[in-house]
C-alpha positions as CSV (number, residue, x, y, z in Angstrom):
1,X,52.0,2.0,-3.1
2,X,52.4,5.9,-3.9
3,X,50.4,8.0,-1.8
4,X,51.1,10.7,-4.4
5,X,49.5,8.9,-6.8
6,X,46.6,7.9,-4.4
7,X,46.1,11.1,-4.7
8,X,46.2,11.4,-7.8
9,X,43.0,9.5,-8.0
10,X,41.0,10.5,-5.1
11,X,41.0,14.3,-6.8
12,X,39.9,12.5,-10.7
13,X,37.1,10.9,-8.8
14,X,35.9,13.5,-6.3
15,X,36.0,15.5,-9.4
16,X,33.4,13.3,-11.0
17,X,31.3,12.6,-8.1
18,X,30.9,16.2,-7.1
19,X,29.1,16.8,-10.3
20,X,26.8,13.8,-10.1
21,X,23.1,14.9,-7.7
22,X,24.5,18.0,-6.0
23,X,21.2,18.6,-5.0
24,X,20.7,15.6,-3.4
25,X,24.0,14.0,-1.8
26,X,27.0,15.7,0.3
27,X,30.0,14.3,1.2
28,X,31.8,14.1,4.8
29,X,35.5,13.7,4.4
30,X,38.2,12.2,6.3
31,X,40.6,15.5,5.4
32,X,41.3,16.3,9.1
33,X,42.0,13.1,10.2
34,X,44.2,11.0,7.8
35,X,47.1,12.1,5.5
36,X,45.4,13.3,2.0
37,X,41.6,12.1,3.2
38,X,43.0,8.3,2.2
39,X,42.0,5.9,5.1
40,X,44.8,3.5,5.1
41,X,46.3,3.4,8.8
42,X,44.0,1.0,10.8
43,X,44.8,3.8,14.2
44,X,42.1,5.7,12.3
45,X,39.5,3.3,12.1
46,X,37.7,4.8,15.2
47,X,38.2,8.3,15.0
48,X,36.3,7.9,11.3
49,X,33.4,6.1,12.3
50,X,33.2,8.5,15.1
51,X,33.3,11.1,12.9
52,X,30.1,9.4,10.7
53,X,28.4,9.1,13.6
54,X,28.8,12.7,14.6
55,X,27.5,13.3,10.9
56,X,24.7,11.3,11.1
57,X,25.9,9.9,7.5
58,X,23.7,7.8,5.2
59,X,25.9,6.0,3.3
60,X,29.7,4.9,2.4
61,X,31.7,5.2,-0.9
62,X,34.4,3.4,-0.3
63,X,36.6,4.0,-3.3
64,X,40.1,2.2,-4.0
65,X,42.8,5.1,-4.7
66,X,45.1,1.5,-5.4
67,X,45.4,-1.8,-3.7
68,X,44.4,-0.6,-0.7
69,X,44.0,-1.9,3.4
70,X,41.2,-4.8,3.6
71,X,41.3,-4.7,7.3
72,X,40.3,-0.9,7.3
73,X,37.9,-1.3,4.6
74,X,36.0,-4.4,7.0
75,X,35.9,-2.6,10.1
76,X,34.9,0.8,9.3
77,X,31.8,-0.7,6.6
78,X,31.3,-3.3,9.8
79,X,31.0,-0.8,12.0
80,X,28.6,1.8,10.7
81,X,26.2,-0.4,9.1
82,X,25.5,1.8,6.4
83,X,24.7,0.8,2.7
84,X,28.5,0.6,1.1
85,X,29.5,1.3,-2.4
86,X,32.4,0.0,-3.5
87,X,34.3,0.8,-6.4
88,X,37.8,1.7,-7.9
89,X,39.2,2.6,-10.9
90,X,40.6,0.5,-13.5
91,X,44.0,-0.1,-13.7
92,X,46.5,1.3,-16.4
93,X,48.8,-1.1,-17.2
94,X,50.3,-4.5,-15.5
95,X,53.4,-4.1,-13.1
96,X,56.9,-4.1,-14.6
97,X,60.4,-3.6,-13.7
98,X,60.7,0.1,-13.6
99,X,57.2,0.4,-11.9
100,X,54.3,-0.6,-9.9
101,X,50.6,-0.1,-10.8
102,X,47.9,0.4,-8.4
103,X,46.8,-3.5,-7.6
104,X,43.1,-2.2,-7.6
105,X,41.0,-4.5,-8.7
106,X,43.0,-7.1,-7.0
107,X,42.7,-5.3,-3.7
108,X,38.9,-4.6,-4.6
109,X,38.5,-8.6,-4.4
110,X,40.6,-8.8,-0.9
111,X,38.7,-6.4,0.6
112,X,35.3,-7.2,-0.1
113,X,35.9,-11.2,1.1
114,X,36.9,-9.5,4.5
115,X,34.3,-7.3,4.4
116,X,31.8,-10.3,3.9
117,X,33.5,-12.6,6.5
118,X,31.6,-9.1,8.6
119,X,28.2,-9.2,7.5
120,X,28.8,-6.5,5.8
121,X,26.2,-5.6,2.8
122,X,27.8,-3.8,0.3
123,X,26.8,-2.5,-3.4
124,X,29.6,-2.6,-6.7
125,X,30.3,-0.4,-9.5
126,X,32.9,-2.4,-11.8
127,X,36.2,-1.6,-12.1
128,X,36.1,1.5,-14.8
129,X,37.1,4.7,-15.0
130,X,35.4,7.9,-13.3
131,X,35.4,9.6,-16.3
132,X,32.9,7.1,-17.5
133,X,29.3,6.7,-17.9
134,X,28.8,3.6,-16.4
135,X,30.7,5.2,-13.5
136,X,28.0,8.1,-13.5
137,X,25.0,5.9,-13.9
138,X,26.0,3.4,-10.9
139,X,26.8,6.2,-8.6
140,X,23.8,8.0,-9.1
141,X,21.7,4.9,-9.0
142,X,23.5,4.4,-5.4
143,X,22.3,7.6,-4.0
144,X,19.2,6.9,-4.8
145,X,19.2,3.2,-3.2
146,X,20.7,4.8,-0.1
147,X,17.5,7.6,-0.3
148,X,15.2,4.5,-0.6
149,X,17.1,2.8,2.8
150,X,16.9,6.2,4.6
151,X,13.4,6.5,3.9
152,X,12.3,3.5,5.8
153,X,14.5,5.6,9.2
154,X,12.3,7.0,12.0
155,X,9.5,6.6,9.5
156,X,6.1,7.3,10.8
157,X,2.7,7.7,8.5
158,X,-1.2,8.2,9.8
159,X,-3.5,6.0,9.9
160,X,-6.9,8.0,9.5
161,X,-10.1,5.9,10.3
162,X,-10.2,2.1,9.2
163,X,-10.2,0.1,6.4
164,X,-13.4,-0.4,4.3
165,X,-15.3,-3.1,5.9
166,X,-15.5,-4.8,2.7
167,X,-11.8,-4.5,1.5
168,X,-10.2,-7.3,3.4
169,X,-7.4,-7.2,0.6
170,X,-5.8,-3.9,2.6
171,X,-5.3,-5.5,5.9
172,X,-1.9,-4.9,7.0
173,X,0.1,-5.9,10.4
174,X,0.6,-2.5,12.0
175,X,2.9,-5.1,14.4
176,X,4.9,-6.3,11.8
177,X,5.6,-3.1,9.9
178,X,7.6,-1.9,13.5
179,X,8.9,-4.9,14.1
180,X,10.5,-5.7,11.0
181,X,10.9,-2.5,9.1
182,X,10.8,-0.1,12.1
183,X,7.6,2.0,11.0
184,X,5.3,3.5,13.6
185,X,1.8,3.8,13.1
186,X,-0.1,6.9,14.3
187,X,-3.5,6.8,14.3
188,X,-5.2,10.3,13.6
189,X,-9.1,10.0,14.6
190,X,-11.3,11.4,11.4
191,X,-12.9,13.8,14.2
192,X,-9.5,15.4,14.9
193,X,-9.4,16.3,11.6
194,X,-13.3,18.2,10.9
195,X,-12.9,19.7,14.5
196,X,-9.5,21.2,13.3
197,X,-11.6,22.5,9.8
198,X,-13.9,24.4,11.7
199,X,-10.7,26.0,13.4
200,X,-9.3,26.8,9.7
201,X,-12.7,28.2,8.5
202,X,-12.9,31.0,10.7
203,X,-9.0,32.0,9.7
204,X,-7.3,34.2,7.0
205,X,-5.3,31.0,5.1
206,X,-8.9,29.2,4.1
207,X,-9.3,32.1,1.6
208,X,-5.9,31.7,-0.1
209,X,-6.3,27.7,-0.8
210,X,-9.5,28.0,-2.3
211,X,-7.9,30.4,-4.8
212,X,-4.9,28.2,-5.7
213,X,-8.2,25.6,-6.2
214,X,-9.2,27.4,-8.1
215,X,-6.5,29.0,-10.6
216,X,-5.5,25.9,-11.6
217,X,-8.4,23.3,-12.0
218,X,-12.4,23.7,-13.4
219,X,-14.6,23.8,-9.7
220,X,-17.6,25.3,-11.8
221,X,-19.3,21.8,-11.1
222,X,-19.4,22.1,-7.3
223,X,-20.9,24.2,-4.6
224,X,-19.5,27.2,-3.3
225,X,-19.5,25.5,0.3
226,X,-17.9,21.9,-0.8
227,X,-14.8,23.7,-2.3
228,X,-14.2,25.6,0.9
229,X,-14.4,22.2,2.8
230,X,-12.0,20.5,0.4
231,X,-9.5,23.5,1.0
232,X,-10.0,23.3,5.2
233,X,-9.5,19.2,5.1
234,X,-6.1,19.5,2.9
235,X,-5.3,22.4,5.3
236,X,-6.3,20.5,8.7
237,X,-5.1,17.1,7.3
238,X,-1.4,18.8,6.4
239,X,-1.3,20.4,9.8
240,X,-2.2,17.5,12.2
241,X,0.4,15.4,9.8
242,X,3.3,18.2,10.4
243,X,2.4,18.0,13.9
244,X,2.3,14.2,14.4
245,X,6.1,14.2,12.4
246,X,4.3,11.6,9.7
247,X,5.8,11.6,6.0
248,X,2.2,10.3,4.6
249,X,-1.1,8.6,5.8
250,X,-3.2,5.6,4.9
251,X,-6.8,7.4,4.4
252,X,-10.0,5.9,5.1
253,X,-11.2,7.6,1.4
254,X,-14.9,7.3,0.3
255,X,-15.9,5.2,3.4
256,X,-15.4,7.7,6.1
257,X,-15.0,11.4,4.9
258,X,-18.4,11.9,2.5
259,X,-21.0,10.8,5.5
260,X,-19.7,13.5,7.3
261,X,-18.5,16.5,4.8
262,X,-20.2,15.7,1.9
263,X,-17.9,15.1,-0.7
264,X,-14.6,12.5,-1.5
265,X,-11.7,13.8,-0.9
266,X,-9.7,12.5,-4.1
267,X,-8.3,15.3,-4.8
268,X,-7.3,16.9,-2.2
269,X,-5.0,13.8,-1.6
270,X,-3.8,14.4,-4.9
271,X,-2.9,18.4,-3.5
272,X,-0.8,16.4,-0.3
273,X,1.1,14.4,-2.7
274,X,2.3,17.2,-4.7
275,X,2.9,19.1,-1.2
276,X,5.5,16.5,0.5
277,X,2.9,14.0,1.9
278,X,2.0,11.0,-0.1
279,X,-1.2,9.7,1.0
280,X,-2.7,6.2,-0.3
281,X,-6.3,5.3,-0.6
282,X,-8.5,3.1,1.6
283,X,-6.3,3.0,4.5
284,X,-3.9,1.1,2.4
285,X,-0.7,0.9,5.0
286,X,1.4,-0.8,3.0
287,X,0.6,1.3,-0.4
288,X,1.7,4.4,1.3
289,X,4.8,3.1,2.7
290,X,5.6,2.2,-1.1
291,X,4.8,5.5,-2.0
292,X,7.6,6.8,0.2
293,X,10.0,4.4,-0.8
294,X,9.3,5.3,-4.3
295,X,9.2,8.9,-4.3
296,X,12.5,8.3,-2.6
297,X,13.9,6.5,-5.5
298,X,12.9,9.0,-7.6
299,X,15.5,12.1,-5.6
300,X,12.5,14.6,-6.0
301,X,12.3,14.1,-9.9
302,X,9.0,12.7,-9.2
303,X,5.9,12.6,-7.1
304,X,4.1,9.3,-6.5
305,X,0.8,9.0,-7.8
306,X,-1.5,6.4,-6.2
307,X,-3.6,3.8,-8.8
308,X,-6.0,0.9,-8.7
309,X,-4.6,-1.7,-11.6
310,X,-8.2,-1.8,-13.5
311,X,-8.4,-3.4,-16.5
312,X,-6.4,-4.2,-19.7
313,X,-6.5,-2.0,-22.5
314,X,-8.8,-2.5,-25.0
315,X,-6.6,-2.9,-28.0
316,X,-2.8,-2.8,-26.3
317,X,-2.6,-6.7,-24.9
318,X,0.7,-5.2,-23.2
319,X,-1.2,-2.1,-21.5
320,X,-3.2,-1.6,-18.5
321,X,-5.4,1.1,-17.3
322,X,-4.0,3.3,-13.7
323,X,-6.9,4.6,-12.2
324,X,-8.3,6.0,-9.2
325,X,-11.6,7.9,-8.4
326,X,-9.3,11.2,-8.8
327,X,-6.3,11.8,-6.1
328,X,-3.7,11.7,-8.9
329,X,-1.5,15.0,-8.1
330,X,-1.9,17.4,-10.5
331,X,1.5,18.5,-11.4
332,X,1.5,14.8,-13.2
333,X,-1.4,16.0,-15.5
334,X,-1.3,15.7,-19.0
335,X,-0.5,19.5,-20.3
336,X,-3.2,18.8,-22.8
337,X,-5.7,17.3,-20.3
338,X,-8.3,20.0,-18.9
339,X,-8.8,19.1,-15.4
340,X,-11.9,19.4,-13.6
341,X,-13.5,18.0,-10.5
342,X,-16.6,16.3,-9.7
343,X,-18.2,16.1,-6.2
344,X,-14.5,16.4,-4.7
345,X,-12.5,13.7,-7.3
346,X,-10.0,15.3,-9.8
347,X,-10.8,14.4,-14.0
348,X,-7.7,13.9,-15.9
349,X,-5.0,12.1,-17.4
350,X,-1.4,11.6,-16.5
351,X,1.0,12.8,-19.1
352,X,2.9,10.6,-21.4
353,X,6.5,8.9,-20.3
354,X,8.7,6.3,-18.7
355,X,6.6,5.1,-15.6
356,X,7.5,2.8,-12.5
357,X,5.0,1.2,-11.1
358,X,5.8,-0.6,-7.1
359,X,4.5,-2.6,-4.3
360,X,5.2,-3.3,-1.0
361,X,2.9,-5.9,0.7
362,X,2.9,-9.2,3.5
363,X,1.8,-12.7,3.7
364,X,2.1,-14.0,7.4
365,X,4.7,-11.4,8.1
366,X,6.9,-12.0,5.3
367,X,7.1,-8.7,3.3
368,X,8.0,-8.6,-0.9
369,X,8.6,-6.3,-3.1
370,X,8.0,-6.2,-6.4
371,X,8.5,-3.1,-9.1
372,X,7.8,-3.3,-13.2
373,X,8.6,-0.3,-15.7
374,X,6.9,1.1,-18.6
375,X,5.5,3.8,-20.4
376,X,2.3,6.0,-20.4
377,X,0.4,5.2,-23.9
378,X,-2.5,6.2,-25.1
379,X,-6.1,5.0,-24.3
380,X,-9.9,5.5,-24.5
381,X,-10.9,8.6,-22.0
382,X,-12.5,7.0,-18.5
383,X,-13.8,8.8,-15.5
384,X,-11.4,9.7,-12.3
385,X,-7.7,10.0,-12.4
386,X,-5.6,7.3,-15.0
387,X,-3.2,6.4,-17.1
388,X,-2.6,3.4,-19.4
389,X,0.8,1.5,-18.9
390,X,2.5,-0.2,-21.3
391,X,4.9,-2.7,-19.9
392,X,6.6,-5.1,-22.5
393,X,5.1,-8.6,-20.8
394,X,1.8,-7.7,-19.2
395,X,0.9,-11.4,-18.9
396,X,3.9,-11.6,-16.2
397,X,2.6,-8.7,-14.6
398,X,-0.7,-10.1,-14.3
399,X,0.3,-13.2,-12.8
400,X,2.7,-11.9,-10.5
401,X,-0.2,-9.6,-8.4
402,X,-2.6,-12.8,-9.2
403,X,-0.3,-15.1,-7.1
404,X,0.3,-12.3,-4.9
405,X,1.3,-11.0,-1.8
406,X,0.4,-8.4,-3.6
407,X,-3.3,-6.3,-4.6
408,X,-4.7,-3.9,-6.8
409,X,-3.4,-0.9,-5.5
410,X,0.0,0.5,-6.8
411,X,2.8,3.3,-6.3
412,X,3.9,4.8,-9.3
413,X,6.4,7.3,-10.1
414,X,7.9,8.8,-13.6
415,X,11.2,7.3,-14.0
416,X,12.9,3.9,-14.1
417,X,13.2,3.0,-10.6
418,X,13.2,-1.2,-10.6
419,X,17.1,-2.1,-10.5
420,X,17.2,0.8,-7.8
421,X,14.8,-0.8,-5.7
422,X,16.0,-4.4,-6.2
423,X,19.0,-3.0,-5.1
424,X,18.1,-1.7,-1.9
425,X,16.4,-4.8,-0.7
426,X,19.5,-6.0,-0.5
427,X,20.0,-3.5,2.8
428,X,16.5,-3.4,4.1
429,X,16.1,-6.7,6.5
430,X,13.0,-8.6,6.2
431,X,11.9,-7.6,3.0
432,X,11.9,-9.8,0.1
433,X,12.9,-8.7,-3.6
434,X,10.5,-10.5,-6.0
435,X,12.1,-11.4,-9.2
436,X,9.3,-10.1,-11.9
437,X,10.8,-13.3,-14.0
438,X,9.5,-15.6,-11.1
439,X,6.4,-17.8,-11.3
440,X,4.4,-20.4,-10.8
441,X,3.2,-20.6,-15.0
442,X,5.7,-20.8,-17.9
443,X,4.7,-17.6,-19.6
């Protein structure tokens, strides 16, 4: 084949790639090793995966310039054990006399049966052009399935307190989520975190998070004293977390914190979300580690809120109500929506749009996920934090949590996240995607 015009198509789709999440990908190249950046001579194999290594990369886009070298394409992808994309553009026109074409969907097909006769896990865009959007959609929906893998490396969350007594539904296997998926589990004694309050409450930064309180929510309905214990917890709880290295906790909620401060701490956890640290409710371990996943998904376009799935909506047979006692963050707030708190919990409702709602959960070990889109709709007021989501089968839904692994509780995010997540199960061992189609009825 032409290495000129190779070339030719490394710079058309570098061109399109560089435009597509700049904020949240960058690119390692193989410029100072092979001719052109083109990977084609297998002598290089090792210096480029060395050169990933050294990089710490998170991902591979291996793209087809033309027909290409299987055996390269196998042993670097088998190598690094990274999720693959693999793609090239489509050809032309056929061979002829005077001229070759590129061969690459024909050498898409050779390389990827080598690259399976591996073990190698690899994700497809078809065979169209750069220039296209199908191109930009499935590229950008690869970043974010390689965010959702990364998330799941070195992860470590909180476990603070335990789980209500009478909540058997959020047990979790603190065992199996570091054997399987590789998450540590840090407990973080309730005690650490008031001792550290009383630390806070004698310092200059106390005075500064009570007035972010309250600028932007209504506190008029609580004490003087209770809103200056809300602002030490978030400010202990963030600080032990930071110190710890967790990216979110499993709270022991309304069980734990009130007998001892005097007031829930709904929406504070609401304040961590926004802040970095998604925390889920009732020392849910699983919830929160589908809040990270999620968020992950999302590439910073969203925060995860937390939700109970409550009860059906009153006239929408395809809607359910997304509640919780108030931890919903506020920057997902309704603009219309006054928010105001009572005894600790936050008081309004999410703003309208496309939702994604998630969960992560085990039976005997064997983890599933399962994720379902919709839409925020309209609904009667209710107390707490909510939303009603309109899905377009809630029926399904409704059987799939029934029949389980799964519970009540719920990661949601604004955006349309499913296909992303289905798709990284496919590089995340020992976790099951579950087909929302699937079931034991024939609804």
């Amino acid at each position: 084949m032409s290495m000129q015009e190779a070339l030719r198509q490394k710079q058309l789709f570098m061109g399109a790639i560089n435009k597509i999440r700049p904020d949240a990908v960058s690119f390692i190249d193989m410029d100072d090793i092979c001719e052109n950046g083109i990977l084609w001579d297998a002598a290089h194999v090792d210096k480029v995966v060395e050169k990933m290594k050294a990089n710490r990369a998170d991902a591979l886009f291996l793209a087809f310039c033309d027909f290409g070298e299987e055996v390269v394409a196998a042993r670097v992808t088998a190598a690094l054990k990274l999720p693959v994309l693999v793609w090239g553009a489509r050809d032309e026109r056929p061979n002829s006399d005077e001229s070759r074409g590129r061969d690459t969907q024909c050498g898409i097909f050779a390389a990827t049966k080598a690259m399976a006769r591996l073990g190698v896990t690899y994700s497809y865009i078809y065979n169209v052009h750069s220039e296209s959007e199908e191109f930009k959609t499935g590229f950008e929906r690869f970043i974010r399935v390689a965010a959702v893998v990364k998330s799941l490396n070195g992860l470590k969350i909180a476990q603070i307190g335990q789980r209500p007594s009478s909540f058997m539904s959020v047990i979790a296997s603190e065992a199996a989520l570091m054997e399987k998926l590789g998450i540590e589990v840090i407990p973080l004694g309730v005690g650490t975190i008031i001792r550290r309050m009383e630390d806070i409450k004698k310092g200059s930064e106390l005075k500064k998070c009570i007035y972010q309180l309250k600028a932007k929510v209504d506190t008029s309905r609580m004490p003087e004293e209770k809103i200056a214990s809300m602002a030490a917890f978030k400010l202990a709880l963030k600080a032990s977390l930071a110190d710890l290295g967790c990216r979110g906790a499993a709270l022991e909620c309304w069980s734990a914190i009130p007998p001892f401060l005097g007031f829930t701490p709904c929406f504070m956890v609401g304040e961590m979300t926004d802040e970095g640290y998604p925390i889920s409710c009732e020392t849910d371990l699983n919830g929160v580690v589908t809040s990270i996943m999620l968020e992950a998904a999302a590439l910073g376009d969203s925060v995860s809120f937390f939700a109970d799935l409550t009860i059906r909506h009153p006239e929408n047979d395809n809607a359910e109500l997304l509640w919780h006692c108030g931890p919903f963050p506020y920057s997902l707030r309704d603009p219309d929506s006054q928010p105001y708190l009572v005894d600790g919990r936050g008081r309004f409702q999410l703003k309208k749009g496309e939702i994604t709602i998630a969960r992560l959960d085990d039976l005997n070990g064997n983890f599933k996920m399962v994720a379902v889109e919709g839409k925020a709709v309209d609904g009667p007021v209710t107390t707490g934090t909510y939303a009603y989501f309109e899905t377009d089968n809630w029926k399904r839904v409704e059987e799939k949590f029934v029949f389980g692994p799964y519970i009540h509780h719920v990661a949601g995010c604004y955006g349309q996240y499913a296909r992303c997540l289905k798709e990284a199960m496919r590089f995340i061992k020992h976790v099951e995607w579950d087909d929302l189609n699937s079931g034991p009825s024939s609804l």
